[in-house]
C-alpha positions in Angstrom: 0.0 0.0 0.0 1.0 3.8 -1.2 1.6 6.0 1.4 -0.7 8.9 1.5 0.3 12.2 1.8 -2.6 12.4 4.4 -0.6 9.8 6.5 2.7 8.8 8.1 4.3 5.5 8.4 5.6 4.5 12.2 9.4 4.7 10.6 9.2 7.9 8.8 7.3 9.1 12.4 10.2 7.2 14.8 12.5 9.3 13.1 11.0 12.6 13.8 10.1 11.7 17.7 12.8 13.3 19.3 13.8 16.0 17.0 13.1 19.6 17.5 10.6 19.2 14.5 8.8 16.2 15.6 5.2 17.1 15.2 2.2 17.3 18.2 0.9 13.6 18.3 -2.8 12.9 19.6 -3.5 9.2 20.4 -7.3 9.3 20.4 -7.9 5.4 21.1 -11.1 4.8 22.2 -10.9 4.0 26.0 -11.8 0.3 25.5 -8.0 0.1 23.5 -6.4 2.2 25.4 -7.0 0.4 28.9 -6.0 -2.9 27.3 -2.7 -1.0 26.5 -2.1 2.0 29.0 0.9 3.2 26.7 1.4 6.2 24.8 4.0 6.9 21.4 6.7 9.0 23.1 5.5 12.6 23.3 1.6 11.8 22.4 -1.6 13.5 24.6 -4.7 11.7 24.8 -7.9 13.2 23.3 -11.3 11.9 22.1 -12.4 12.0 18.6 -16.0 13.0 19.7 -15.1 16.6 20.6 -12.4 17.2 17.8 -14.2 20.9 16.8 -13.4 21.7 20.4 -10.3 21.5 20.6 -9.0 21.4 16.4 -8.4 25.8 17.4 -5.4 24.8 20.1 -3.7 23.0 17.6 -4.2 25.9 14.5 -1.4 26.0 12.2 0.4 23.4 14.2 2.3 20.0 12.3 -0.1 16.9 14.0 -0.1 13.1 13.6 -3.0 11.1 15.0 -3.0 8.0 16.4 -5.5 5.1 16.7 -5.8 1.8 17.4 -5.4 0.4 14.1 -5.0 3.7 12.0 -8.4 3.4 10.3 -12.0 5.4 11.0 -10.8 6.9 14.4 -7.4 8.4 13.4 -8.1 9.7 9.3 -11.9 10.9 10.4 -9.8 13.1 13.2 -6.6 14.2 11.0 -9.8 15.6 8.2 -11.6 17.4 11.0 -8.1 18.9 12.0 -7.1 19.9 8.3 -10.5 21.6 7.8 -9.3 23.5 11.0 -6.1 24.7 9.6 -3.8 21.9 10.3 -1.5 20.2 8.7 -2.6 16.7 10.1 -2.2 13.2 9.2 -2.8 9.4 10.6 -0.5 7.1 11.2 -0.6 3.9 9.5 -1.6 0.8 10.9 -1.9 2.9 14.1 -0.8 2.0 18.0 -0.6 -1.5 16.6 1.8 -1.2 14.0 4.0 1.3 15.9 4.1 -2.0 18.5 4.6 -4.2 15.9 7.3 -2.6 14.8 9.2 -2.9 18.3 9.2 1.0 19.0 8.8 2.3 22.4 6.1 3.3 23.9 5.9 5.1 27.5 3.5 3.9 30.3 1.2 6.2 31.0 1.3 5.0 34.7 5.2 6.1 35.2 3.7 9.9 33.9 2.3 12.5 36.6 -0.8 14.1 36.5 -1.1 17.5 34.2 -2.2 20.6 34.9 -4.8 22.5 34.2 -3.4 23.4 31.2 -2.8 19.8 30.2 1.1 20.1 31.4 2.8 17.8 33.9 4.7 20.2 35.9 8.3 19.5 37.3 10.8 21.4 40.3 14.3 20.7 40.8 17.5 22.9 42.2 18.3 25.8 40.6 21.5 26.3 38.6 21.8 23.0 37.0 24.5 21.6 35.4 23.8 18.3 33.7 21.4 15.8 34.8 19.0 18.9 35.4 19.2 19.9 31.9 19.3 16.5 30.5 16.4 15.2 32.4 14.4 17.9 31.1 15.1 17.9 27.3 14.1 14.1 27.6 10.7 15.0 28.8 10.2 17.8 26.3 11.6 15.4 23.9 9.8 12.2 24.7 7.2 12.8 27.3 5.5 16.0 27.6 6.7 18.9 24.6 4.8 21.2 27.0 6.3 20.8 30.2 7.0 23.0 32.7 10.4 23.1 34.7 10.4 25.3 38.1 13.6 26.2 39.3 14.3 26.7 43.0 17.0 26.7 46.2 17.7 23.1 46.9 15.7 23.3 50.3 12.6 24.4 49.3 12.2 21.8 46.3 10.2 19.5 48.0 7.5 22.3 49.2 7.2 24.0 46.1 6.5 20.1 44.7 3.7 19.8 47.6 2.3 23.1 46.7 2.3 23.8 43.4 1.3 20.1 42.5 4.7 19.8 40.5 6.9 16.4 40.1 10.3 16.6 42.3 13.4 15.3 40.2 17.1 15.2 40.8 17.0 15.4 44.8 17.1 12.8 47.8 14.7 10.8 48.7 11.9 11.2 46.0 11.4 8.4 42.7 12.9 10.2 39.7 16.5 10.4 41.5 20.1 8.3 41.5 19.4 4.8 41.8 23.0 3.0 43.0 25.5 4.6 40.3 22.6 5.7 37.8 21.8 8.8 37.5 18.3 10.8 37.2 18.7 10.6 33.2 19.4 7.1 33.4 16.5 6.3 35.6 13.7 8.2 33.8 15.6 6.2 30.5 14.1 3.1 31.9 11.2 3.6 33.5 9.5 6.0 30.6 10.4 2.8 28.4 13.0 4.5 26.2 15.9 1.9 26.4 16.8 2.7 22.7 20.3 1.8 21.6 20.7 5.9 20.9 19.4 6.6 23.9 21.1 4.2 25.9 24.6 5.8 24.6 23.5 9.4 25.2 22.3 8.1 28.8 26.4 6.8 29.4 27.6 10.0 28.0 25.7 11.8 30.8 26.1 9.7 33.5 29.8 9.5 32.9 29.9 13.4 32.8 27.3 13.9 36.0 29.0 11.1 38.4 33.1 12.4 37.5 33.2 9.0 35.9 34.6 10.0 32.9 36.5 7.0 31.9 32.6 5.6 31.0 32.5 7.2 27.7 34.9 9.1 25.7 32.2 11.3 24.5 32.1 12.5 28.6 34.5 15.1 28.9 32.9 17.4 26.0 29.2 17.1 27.6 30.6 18.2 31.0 33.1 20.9 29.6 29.8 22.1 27.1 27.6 21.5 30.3 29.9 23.5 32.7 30.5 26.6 29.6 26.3 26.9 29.7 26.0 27.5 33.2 28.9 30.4 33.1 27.0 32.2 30.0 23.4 32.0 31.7 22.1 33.5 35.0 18.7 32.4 34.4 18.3 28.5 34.9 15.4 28.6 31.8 17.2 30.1 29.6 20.5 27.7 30.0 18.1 25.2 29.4 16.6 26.5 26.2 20.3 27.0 25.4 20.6 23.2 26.7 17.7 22.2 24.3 19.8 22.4 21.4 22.8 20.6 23.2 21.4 17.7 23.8 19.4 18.1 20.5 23.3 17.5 18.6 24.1 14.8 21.1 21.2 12.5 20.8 21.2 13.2 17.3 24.9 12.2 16.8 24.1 8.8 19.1 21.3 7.9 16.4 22.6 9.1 13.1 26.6 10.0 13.3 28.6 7.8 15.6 29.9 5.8 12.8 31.4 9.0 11.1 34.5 10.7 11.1 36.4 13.9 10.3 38.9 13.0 7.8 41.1 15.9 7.9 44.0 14.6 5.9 47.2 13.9 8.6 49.8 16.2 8.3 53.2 14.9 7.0 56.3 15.4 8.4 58.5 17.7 6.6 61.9 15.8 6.0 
Protein backbone atom coordinates (compact mmCIF):
# COMPACT_ATOMS: atom_id res chain seq x y z
CA UNK A 1 0.00 0.00 0.00
CA UNK A 2 1.02 3.77 -1.17
CA UNK A 3 1.61 6.02 1.36
CA UNK A 4 -0.68 8.89 1.51
CA UNK A 5 0.28 12.22 1.80
CA UNK A 6 -2.56 12.39 4.40
CA UNK A 7 -0.64 9.77 6.53
CA UNK A 8 2.75 8.80 8.10
CA UNK A 9 4.30 5.51 8.39
CA UNK A 10 5.59 4.45 12.15
CA UNK A 11 9.45 4.71 10.64
CA UNK A 12 9.24 7.93 8.79
CA UNK A 13 7.29 9.15 12.36
CA UNK A 14 10.23 7.21 14.81
CA UNK A 15 12.54 9.27 13.08
CA UNK A 16 10.95 12.63 13.77
CA UNK A 17 10.06 11.68 17.66
CA UNK A 18 12.83 13.27 19.29
CA UNK A 19 13.81 16.01 17.02
CA UNK A 20 13.06 19.63 17.47
CA UNK A 21 10.56 19.24 14.54
CA UNK A 22 8.77 16.21 15.65
CA UNK A 23 5.24 17.06 15.20
CA UNK A 24 2.23 17.31 18.21
CA UNK A 25 0.93 13.58 18.28
CA UNK A 26 -2.76 12.91 19.59
CA UNK A 27 -3.53 9.23 20.38
CA UNK A 28 -7.31 9.29 20.38
CA UNK A 29 -7.87 5.42 21.15
CA UNK A 30 -11.13 4.82 22.18
CA UNK A 31 -10.90 3.96 26.03
CA UNK A 32 -11.85 0.30 25.52
CA UNK A 33 -7.98 0.12 23.50
CA UNK A 34 -6.37 2.20 25.44
CA UNK A 35 -7.00 0.44 28.89
CA UNK A 36 -6.02 -2.93 27.30
CA UNK A 37 -2.69 -0.97 26.51
CA UNK A 38 -2.10 1.95 29.03
CA UNK A 39 0.87 3.16 26.68
CA UNK A 40 1.38 6.23 24.84
CA UNK A 41 3.95 6.93 21.36
CA UNK A 42 6.68 9.04 23.07
CA UNK A 43 5.55 12.64 23.32
CA UNK A 44 1.65 11.85 22.41
CA UNK A 45 -1.62 13.50 24.65
CA UNK A 46 -4.70 11.69 24.78
CA UNK A 47 -7.87 13.22 23.29
CA UNK A 48 -11.32 11.88 22.13
CA UNK A 49 -12.35 12.03 18.57
CA UNK A 50 -15.96 13.00 19.71
CA UNK A 51 -15.14 16.56 20.64
CA UNK A 52 -12.45 17.16 17.80
CA UNK A 53 -14.20 20.92 16.75
CA UNK A 54 -13.40 21.71 20.44
CA UNK A 55 -10.30 21.46 20.65
CA UNK A 56 -8.96 21.44 16.45
CA UNK A 57 -8.40 25.78 17.42
CA UNK A 58 -5.40 24.77 20.11
CA UNK A 59 -3.67 23.03 17.55
CA UNK A 60 -4.24 25.87 14.50
CA UNK A 61 -1.40 25.98 12.18
CA UNK A 62 0.42 23.36 14.17
CA UNK A 63 2.28 19.99 12.26
CA UNK A 64 -0.08 16.89 13.98
CA UNK A 65 -0.06 13.11 13.58
CA UNK A 66 -3.00 11.14 15.03
CA UNK A 67 -3.00 7.99 16.37
CA UNK A 68 -5.53 5.10 16.74
CA UNK A 69 -5.85 1.81 17.45
CA UNK A 70 -5.39 0.43 14.05
CA UNK A 71 -4.98 3.72 11.97
CA UNK A 72 -8.41 3.42 10.32
CA UNK A 73 -11.96 5.44 11.01
CA UNK A 74 -10.78 6.87 14.43
CA UNK A 75 -7.39 8.42 13.42
CA UNK A 76 -8.15 9.69 9.26
CA UNK A 77 -11.85 10.92 10.43
CA UNK A 78 -9.84 13.12 13.22
CA UNK A 79 -6.64 14.18 11.05
CA UNK A 80 -9.76 15.56 8.17
CA UNK A 81 -11.61 17.38 11.05
CA UNK A 82 -8.14 18.87 11.99
CA UNK A 83 -7.13 19.86 8.26
CA UNK A 84 -10.48 21.58 7.82
CA UNK A 85 -9.25 23.51 11.04
CA UNK A 86 -6.07 24.72 9.63
CA UNK A 87 -3.81 21.94 10.31
CA UNK A 88 -1.54 20.19 8.70
CA UNK A 89 -2.59 16.74 10.06
CA UNK A 90 -2.21 13.23 9.16
CA UNK A 91 -2.76 9.42 10.59
CA UNK A 92 -0.49 7.09 11.16
CA UNK A 93 -0.62 3.93 9.51
CA UNK A 94 -1.57 0.83 10.89
CA UNK A 95 -1.90 2.89 14.07
CA UNK A 96 -0.80 2.02 18.02
CA UNK A 97 -0.60 -1.53 16.58
CA UNK A 98 1.78 -1.20 13.96
CA UNK A 99 3.98 1.28 15.92
CA UNK A 100 4.14 -1.96 18.53
CA UNK A 101 4.58 -4.21 15.94
CA UNK A 102 7.30 -2.57 14.79
CA UNK A 103 9.24 -2.89 18.34
CA UNK A 104 9.21 0.98 18.96
CA UNK A 105 8.79 2.35 22.38
CA UNK A 106 6.12 3.26 23.94
CA UNK A 107 5.89 5.12 27.50
CA UNK A 108 3.52 3.92 30.25
CA UNK A 109 1.17 6.20 31.04
CA UNK A 110 1.33 5.04 34.74
CA UNK A 111 5.21 6.07 35.17
CA UNK A 112 3.69 9.89 33.93
CA UNK A 113 2.33 12.53 36.62
CA UNK A 114 -0.77 14.13 36.50
CA UNK A 115 -1.08 17.45 34.17
CA UNK A 116 -2.20 20.57 34.87
CA UNK A 117 -4.81 22.53 34.18
CA UNK A 118 -3.35 23.44 31.18
CA UNK A 119 -2.78 19.85 30.18
CA UNK A 120 1.11 20.15 31.44
CA UNK A 121 2.78 17.83 33.88
CA UNK A 122 4.74 20.20 35.92
CA UNK A 123 8.27 19.54 37.32
CA UNK A 124 10.82 21.40 40.26
CA UNK A 125 14.30 20.73 40.83
CA UNK A 126 17.52 22.85 42.15
CA UNK A 127 18.29 25.83 40.61
CA UNK A 128 21.47 26.25 38.57
CA UNK A 129 21.79 23.04 36.97
CA UNK A 130 24.49 21.59 35.37
CA UNK A 131 23.85 18.30 33.67
CA UNK A 132 21.39 15.76 34.81
CA UNK A 133 19.03 18.89 35.45
CA UNK A 134 19.19 19.94 31.87
CA UNK A 135 19.26 16.48 30.51
CA UNK A 136 16.42 15.21 32.44
CA UNK A 137 14.35 17.94 31.09
CA UNK A 138 15.07 17.87 27.29
CA UNK A 139 14.09 14.09 27.61
CA UNK A 140 10.71 14.96 28.85
CA UNK A 141 10.16 17.82 26.25
CA UNK A 142 11.57 15.37 23.89
CA UNK A 143 9.84 12.24 24.69
CA UNK A 144 7.18 12.80 27.29
CA UNK A 145 5.51 16.03 27.58
CA UNK A 146 6.70 18.94 24.60
CA UNK A 147 4.85 21.17 26.96
CA UNK A 148 6.35 20.82 30.23
CA UNK A 149 6.96 23.02 32.67
CA UNK A 150 10.40 23.09 34.73
CA UNK A 151 10.44 25.32 38.12
CA UNK A 152 13.63 26.15 39.33
CA UNK A 153 14.32 26.69 42.96
CA UNK A 154 17.04 26.69 46.19
CA UNK A 155 17.68 23.06 46.88
CA UNK A 156 15.71 23.30 50.27
CA UNK A 157 12.64 24.43 49.25
CA UNK A 158 12.23 21.79 46.26
CA UNK A 159 10.21 19.48 47.95
CA UNK A 160 7.49 22.32 49.23
CA UNK A 161 7.18 23.96 46.11
CA UNK A 162 6.53 20.12 44.70
CA UNK A 163 3.74 19.78 47.56
CA UNK A 164 2.25 23.10 46.72
CA UNK A 165 2.26 23.76 43.35
CA UNK A 166 1.29 20.07 42.55
CA UNK A 167 4.67 19.83 40.46
CA UNK A 168 6.85 16.37 40.15
CA UNK A 169 10.28 16.59 42.28
CA UNK A 170 13.37 15.26 40.17
CA UNK A 171 17.14 15.15 40.83
CA UNK A 172 16.99 15.37 44.81
CA UNK A 173 17.08 12.78 47.78
CA UNK A 174 14.71 10.82 48.71
CA UNK A 175 11.86 11.21 46.05
CA UNK A 176 11.45 8.40 42.71
CA UNK A 177 12.90 10.21 39.71
CA UNK A 178 16.51 10.35 41.54
CA UNK A 179 20.08 8.27 41.49
CA UNK A 180 19.43 4.76 41.79
CA UNK A 181 23.00 2.99 42.98
CA UNK A 182 25.50 4.63 40.33
CA UNK A 183 22.55 5.66 37.77
CA UNK A 184 21.76 8.79 37.52
CA UNK A 185 18.33 10.79 37.16
CA UNK A 186 18.67 10.60 33.24
CA UNK A 187 19.40 7.12 33.38
CA UNK A 188 16.50 6.31 35.63
CA UNK A 189 13.71 8.21 33.76
CA UNK A 190 15.57 6.19 30.52
CA UNK A 191 14.09 3.10 31.90
CA UNK A 192 11.23 3.60 33.50
CA UNK A 193 9.45 6.02 30.58
CA UNK A 194 10.39 2.79 28.40
CA UNK A 195 13.03 4.53 26.22
CA UNK A 196 15.94 1.95 26.38
CA UNK A 197 16.83 2.70 22.68
CA UNK A 198 20.29 1.82 21.56
CA UNK A 199 20.75 5.86 20.92
CA UNK A 200 19.42 6.64 23.94
CA UNK A 201 21.14 4.21 25.87
CA UNK A 202 24.64 5.81 24.58
CA UNK A 203 23.48 9.40 25.20
CA UNK A 204 22.28 8.06 28.75
CA UNK A 205 26.41 6.79 29.38
CA UNK A 206 27.60 10.02 28.00
CA UNK A 207 25.66 11.82 30.84
CA UNK A 208 26.15 9.69 33.52
CA UNK A 209 29.77 9.53 32.86
CA UNK A 210 29.89 13.39 32.84
CA UNK A 211 27.26 13.91 36.05
CA UNK A 212 28.98 11.10 38.44
CA UNK A 213 33.14 12.36 37.47
CA UNK A 214 33.17 8.97 35.90
CA UNK A 215 34.59 10.04 32.86
CA UNK A 216 36.49 7.05 31.90
CA UNK A 217 32.56 5.60 30.98
CA UNK A 218 32.55 7.17 27.71
CA UNK A 219 34.95 9.06 25.65
CA UNK A 220 32.20 11.33 24.48
CA UNK A 221 32.10 12.49 28.58
CA UNK A 222 34.46 15.08 28.87
CA UNK A 223 32.92 17.39 25.98
CA UNK A 224 29.21 17.11 27.65
CA UNK A 225 30.63 18.16 30.97
CA UNK A 226 33.05 20.93 29.64
CA UNK A 227 29.82 22.13 27.11
CA UNK A 228 27.64 21.51 30.35
CA UNK A 229 29.94 23.46 32.69
CA UNK A 230 30.48 26.60 29.63
CA UNK A 231 26.31 26.92 29.69
CA UNK A 232 25.99 27.48 33.18
CA UNK A 233 28.95 30.45 33.10
CA UNK A 234 27.05 32.19 29.99
CA UNK A 235 23.38 31.98 31.73
CA UNK A 236 22.11 33.54 35.02
CA UNK A 237 18.72 32.36 34.38
CA UNK A 238 18.31 28.49 34.87
CA UNK A 239 15.44 28.57 31.82
CA UNK A 240 17.17 30.12 29.55
CA UNK A 241 20.51 27.67 29.99
CA UNK A 242 18.06 25.16 29.40
CA UNK A 243 16.63 26.54 26.15
CA UNK A 244 20.27 27.03 25.36
CA UNK A 245 20.57 23.21 26.72
CA UNK A 246 17.73 22.24 24.32
CA UNK A 247 19.77 22.38 21.44
CA UNK A 248 22.81 20.65 23.20
CA UNK A 249 21.37 17.68 23.80
CA UNK A 250 19.35 18.09 20.55
CA UNK A 251 23.30 17.53 18.62
CA UNK A 252 24.09 14.83 21.12
CA UNK A 253 21.21 12.53 20.83
CA UNK A 254 21.22 13.23 17.29
CA UNK A 255 24.94 12.20 16.85
CA UNK A 256 24.12 8.84 19.11
CA UNK A 257 21.29 7.91 16.40
CA UNK A 258 22.59 9.06 13.11
CA UNK A 259 26.60 10.03 13.28
CA UNK A 260 28.61 7.82 15.57
CA UNK A 261 29.87 5.84 12.83
CA UNK A 262 31.41 9.04 11.14
CA UNK A 263 34.52 10.69 11.12
CA UNK A 264 36.42 13.92 10.33
CA UNK A 265 38.90 13.01 7.79
CA UNK A 266 41.14 15.86 7.86
CA UNK A 267 43.98 14.58 5.93
CA UNK A 268 47.20 13.94 8.64
CA UNK A 269 49.82 16.21 8.26
CA UNK A 270 53.19 14.91 6.99
CA UNK A 271 56.34 15.44 8.43
CA UNK A 272 58.50 17.73 6.60
CA UNK A 273 61.91 15.76 5.96
Amino acid sequence: MSTSYTSISPDKLSRLIGTANAPTLIDVRIDEDFAADPRLIPGATRRSHLDVQDWASSLTRQSVVVICQKGQKLSEGTAAWLRCSNVDAESLEGGHLAWKEAKLPTVPVGRMPKRDGRGRTVWVTRARPKIDRIACPWLIRRFIDPAAVFLYVSAPEVEATADRFNATPFDIENVFWSHRGELCTFDVMVQEFGLSTPPMLRLAEMVRAADTARLDLSPEAPGLLAASLGLSRMFDDDLEQLDAGMLLYDAFYRWCRDATGETHNWPTNKAKR
